[in-house]
N, C-alpha and C positions, 0 to 999 in steps of 0.2 A: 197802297192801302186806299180804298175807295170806302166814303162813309154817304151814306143820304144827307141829303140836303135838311130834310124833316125829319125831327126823333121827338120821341115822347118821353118827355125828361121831367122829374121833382125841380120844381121853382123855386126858393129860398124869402122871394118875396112874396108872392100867392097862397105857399105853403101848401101845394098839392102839384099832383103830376099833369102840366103840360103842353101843349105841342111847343118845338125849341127849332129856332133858324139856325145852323150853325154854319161859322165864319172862322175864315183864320186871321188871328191877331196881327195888329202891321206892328213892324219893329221901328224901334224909336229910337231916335239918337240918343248917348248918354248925356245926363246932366252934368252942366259946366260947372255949377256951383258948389259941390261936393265936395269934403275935404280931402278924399285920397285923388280925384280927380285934377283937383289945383293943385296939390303934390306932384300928380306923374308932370304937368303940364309945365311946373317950373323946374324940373329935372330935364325936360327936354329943351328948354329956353336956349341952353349954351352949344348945343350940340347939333352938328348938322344932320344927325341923323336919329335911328332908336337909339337909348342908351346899350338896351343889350340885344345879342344877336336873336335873332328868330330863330329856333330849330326848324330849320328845313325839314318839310314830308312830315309834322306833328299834329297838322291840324287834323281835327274831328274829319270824319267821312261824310257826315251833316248836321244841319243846322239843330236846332229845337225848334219843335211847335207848339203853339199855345194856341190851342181852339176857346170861341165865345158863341156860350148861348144865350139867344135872343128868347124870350117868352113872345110867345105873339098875345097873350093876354094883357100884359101890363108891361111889355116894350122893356124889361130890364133887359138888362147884360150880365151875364156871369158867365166865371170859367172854374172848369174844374180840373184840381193836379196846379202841380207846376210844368207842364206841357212832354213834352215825350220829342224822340230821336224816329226818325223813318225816312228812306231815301226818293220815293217818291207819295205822294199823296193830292188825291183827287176828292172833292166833294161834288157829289152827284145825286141829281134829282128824277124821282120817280119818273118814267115815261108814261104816257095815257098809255100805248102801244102794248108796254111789258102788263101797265095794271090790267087790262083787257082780254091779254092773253093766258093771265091767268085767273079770270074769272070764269073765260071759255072754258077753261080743263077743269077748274071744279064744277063746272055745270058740267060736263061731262063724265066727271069720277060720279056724280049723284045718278 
């Protein structure tokens, strides 16, 4: 999946449509403090290893992504969805090269 680098997106804080950087989210480590967290973590205190086994060959085929868009008007961040599945994924920016080449050929079609 290849997306442009620049899209023209509705803003949630300008409250109109536009131009958006778009980034991919870094993934964070989980919080320590959380109560089922300290749970899993004092269940694995005694044990030398998981408590339960891992099903071999279970895992997803890929990760989730969560894209962010930048306003370049007023610098916010937001993302939209709770992010989506895809095995590869490229974000790509316009080239002079491409835009030029097709300004040629609609001067031509006229």
């Amino acid at each position: 999946m290849i997306i442009p680098k620049k899209q023209k997106r509705y803003c949630n804080f300008c409250r109109k449509h536009t131009e958006h950087i778009v980034e991919e989210a870094k993934r964070k480590p989980r919080r320590q403090n959380t109560k089922s967290q300290k749970r899993f973590l004092r269940k694995l205190a005694g044990y030398g290893s998981f408590p339960k086994e891992n099903p071999k060959g279970r895992e997803k085929p890929t990760k989730k992504l969560d894209l962010r868009y930048k306003c370049t008007v007023c610098n916010k961040k937001h993302s939209i969805g709770e992010g989506f599945r895809v095995k590869k994924f490229e974000i790509k920016a316009k080239e002079a090269k491409e835009e030029s080449k097709a300004k040629e050929e609609s001067n031509v079609v006229k």
